[in-house]
C-alpha positions in Angstrom: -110.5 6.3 62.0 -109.2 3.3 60.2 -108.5 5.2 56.7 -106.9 8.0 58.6 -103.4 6.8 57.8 -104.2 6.3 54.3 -105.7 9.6 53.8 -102.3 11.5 55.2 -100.0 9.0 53.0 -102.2 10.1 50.0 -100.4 13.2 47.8 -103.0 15.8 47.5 -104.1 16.7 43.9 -102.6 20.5 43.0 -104.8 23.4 43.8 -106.6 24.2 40.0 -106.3 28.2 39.1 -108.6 29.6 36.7 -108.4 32.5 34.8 -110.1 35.5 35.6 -113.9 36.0 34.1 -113.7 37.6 30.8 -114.3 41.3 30.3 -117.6 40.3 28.6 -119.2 38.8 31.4 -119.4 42.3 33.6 -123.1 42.8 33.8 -125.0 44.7 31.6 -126.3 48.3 33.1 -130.4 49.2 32.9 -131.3 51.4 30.5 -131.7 55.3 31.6 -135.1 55.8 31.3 -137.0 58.9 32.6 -140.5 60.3 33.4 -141.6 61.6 29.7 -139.4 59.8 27.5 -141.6 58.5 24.7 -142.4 54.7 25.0 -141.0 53.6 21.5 -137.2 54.9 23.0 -137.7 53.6 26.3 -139.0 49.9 24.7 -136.0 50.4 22.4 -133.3 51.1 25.1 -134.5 48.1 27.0 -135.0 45.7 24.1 -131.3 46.6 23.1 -130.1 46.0 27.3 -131.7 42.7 26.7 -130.2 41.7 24.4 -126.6 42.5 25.0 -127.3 40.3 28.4 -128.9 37.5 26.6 -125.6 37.5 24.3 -123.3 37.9 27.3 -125.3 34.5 28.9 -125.3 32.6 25.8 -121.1 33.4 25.9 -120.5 32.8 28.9 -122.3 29.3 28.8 -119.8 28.8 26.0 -117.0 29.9 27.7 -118.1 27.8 31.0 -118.6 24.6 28.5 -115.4 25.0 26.9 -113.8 25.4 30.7 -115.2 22.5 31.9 -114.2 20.6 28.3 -110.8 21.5 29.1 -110.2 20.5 32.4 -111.8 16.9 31.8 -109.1 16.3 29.5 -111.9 16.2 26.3 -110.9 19.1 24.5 
């Protein structure tokens, strides 16, 4: 109670707006893989989904560090 006069004297720091995520961070989609397909295809499809999201994380962690740079005032 005795800091509640300071605290409504005080000016409120501005709401911060971000942009909206980047296109490139919409998750990736499973591979299609049915009952038959031959292994090789079906190890291919999935080696190829993994590594699209492994890129999209390593970008995003970028993106996130280049965010954060920003609103610290470092970049």
């Amino acid at each position: 109670m005795t800091f509640a006069a300071c605290s409504a004297a005080s000016p409120k720091p501005s709401p911060v707006v971000l942009p909206a995520a980047p296109d490139w961070l919409a998750p990736v989609a499973p591979p299609k893989i049915a009952a038959g397909m031959d292994a090789r295809v079906a190890l291919a499809r999935t080696y190829t989904a993994l590594t699209l999201a492994n890129g999209r994380l390593e970008q995003g962690r970028a993106w996130y560090g280049d965010m954060k740079a920003g609103y610290e005032g470092a970049r």
